[in-house]
C-alpha positions in Angstrom: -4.2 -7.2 -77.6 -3.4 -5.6 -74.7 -6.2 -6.2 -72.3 -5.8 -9.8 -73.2 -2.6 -9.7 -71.7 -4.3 -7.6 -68.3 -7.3 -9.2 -68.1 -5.4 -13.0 -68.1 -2.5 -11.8 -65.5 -5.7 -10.2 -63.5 -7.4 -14.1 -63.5 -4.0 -15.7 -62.7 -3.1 -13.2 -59.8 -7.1 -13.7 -58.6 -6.6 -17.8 -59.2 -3.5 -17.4 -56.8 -4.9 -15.2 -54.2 -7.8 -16.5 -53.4 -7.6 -19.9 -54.6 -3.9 -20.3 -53.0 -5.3 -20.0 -49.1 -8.7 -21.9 -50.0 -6.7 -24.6 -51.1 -4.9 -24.7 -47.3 -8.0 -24.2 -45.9 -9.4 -27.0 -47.5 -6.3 -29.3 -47.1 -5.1 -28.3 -43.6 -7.1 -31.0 -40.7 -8.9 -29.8 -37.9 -8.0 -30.4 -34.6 -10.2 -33.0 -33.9 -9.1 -34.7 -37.4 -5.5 -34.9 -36.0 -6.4 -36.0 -32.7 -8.6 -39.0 -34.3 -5.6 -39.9 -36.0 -3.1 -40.5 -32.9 -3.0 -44.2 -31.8 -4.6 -45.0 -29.1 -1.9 -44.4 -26.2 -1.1 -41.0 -27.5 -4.8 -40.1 -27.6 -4.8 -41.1 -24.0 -1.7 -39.2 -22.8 -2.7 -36.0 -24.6 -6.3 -36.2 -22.4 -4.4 -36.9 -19.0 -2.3 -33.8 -20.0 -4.6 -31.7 -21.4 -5.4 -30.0 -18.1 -1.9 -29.4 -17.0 -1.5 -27.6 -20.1 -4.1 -25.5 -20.0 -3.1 -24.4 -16.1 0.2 -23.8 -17.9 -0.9 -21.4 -20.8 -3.3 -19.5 -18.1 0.0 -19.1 -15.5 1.9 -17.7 -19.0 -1.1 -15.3 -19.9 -1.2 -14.3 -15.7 2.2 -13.7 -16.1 2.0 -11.8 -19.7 -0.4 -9.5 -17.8 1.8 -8.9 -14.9 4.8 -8.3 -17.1 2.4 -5.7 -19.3 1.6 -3.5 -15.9 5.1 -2.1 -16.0 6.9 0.3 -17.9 9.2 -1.5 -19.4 8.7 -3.7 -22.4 7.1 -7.1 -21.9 10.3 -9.1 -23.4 12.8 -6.9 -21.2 11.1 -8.2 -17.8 10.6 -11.5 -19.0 14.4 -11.8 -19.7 14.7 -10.1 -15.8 12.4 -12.9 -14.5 14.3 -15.8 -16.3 17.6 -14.1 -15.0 16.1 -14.1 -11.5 15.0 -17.3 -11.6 18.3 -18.9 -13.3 20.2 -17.3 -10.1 17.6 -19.1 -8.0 18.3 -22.1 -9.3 21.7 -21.9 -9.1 21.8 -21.0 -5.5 19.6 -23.6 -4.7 22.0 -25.9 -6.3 24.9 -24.6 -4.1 23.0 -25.1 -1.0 21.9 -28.4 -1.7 25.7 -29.2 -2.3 27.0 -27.4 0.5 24.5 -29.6 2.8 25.9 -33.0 0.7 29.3 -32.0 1.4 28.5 -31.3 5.2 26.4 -34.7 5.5 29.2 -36.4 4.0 31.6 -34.9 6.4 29.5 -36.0 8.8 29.3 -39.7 7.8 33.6 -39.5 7.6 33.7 -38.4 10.9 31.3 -41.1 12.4 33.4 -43.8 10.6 36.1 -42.6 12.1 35.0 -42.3 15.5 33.3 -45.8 15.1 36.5 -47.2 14.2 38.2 -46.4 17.3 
């Protein structure tokens, strides 16, 4: 009675291991499946952009390499990198208002000077 008991959990854990991910295999679409299945516009959008991606993901792996050279870990000088560039950014930002603020200046002063 017993090995009734082991041999039927032993099909149903089987049943479930292996017929569990063949049944997402089976189910899940292929790439090309999906893609068929966009309307027309977004079929053309995702072709126009296709090449920008792929110079993005090869400028991300270039700069997982780079990022693996050092002795630190990876996630560490990524963090450093967006740090650096956030404070680029922002000092960008200042500069590019500091030079508003000064061409507006500017501009008040030759109103004024035109009006007298």
């Amino acid at each position: 009675m017993r090995t009734i008991t082991w041999v039927k959990m032993a099909a149903a854990g089987g049943i479930m291991c292996i017929g569990g991910p063949a049944l997402i295999y089976y189910v899940t679409p292929t790439e090309e499946e999906l893609f068929l299945r966009y309307n027309p516009e977004l079929q053309k959008r995702s072709l126009e952009r296709r090449q920008e991606k792929q110079e993005d993901f090869d400028q991300f792996v270039g700069r997982l390499k780079e990022y693996s050279k050092s002795e630190k870990h990876i996630w560490t000088v990524w963090e450093q990198e967006a740090e650096k560039k956030r404070r680029q950014g922002v000092t960008a930002e200042l500069e590019r208002r500091r030079e508003a603020q000064l061409e507006a200046e500017l501009r008040r002063k030759e109103m004024k000077e035109s009006l007298k």
